[in-house]
RODO-2510 file (C-alpha; in nm, 4 decimals, decimal comma):
residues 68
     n   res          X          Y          Z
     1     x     0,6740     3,1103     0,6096
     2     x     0,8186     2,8560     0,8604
     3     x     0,5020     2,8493     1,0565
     4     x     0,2836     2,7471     0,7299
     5     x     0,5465     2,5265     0,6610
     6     x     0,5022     2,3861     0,9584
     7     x     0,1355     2,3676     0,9533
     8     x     0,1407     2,2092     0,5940
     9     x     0,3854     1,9085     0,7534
    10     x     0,1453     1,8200     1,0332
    11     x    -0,1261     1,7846     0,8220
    12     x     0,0501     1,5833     0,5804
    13     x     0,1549     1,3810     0,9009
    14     x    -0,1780     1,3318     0,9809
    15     x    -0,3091     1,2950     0,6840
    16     x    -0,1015     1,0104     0,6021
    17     x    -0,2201     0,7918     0,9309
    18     x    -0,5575     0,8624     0,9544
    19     x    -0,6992     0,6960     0,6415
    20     x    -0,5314     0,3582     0,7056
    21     x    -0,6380     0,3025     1,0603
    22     x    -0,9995     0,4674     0,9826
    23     x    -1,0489     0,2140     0,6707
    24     x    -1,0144    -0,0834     0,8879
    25     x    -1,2389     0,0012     1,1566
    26     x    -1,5190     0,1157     0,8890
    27     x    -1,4731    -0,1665     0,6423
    28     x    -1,7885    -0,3873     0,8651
    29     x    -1,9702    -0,1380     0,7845
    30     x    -1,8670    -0,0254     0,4504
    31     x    -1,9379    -0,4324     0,3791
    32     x    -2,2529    -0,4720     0,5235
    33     x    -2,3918    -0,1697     0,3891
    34     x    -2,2938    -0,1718     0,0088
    35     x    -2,2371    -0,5382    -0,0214
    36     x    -1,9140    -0,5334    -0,1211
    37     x    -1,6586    -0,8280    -0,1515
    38     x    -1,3085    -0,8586     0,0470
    39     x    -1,1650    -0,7876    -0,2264
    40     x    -1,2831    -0,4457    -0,3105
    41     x    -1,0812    -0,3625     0,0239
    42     x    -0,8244    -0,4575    -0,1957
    43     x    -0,8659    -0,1983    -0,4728
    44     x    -0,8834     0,0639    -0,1692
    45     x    -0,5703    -0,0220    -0,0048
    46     x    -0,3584    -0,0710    -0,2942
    47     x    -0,4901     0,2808    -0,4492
    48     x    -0,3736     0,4251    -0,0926
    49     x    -0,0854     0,2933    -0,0521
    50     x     0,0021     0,4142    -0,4519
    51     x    -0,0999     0,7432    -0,3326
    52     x     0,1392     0,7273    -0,0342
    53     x     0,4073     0,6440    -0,2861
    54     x     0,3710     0,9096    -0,5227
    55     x     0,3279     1,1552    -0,2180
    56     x     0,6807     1,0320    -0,1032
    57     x     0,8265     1,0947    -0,4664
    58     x     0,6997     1,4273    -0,4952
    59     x     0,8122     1,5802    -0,1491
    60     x     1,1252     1,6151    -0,2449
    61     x     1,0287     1,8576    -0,5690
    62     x     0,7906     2,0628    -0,2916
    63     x     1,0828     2,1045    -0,0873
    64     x     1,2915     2,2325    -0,3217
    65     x     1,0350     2,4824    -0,4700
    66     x     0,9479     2,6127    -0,1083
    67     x     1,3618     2,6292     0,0241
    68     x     1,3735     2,4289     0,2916
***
């Protein structure tokens, strides 16, 4: 159990960094190919960092209901 548990927290460590360092470098492209505006990078990040947020609120609950 403490080696899943482990497992599940290094994901959700890397999980959490990869998508906001990855978005920046592939927003050029992400522009140039679909056309968007600035401000749709807007919309992404905000909807990331909400999901960050209610990650944060919930880890507490998952640790409870797996006793650590």
């Amino acid at each position: 159990m403490a080696t899943l548990l482990l497992i599940v927290i290094f994901i959700d460590f890397v999980g959490l960094g990869i998508p906001d360092s990855l978005f920046g470098a592939a927003w050029p492209a992400i522009n140039s190919d679909f056309g968007l505006p600035l401000s749709a990078a807007n919309a992404v990040t905000v909807t990331m960092t909400v999901c960050s947020i209610i990650s944060s609120l919930l880890s507490a609950k998952l640790t409870e209901k797996f006793s650590t």
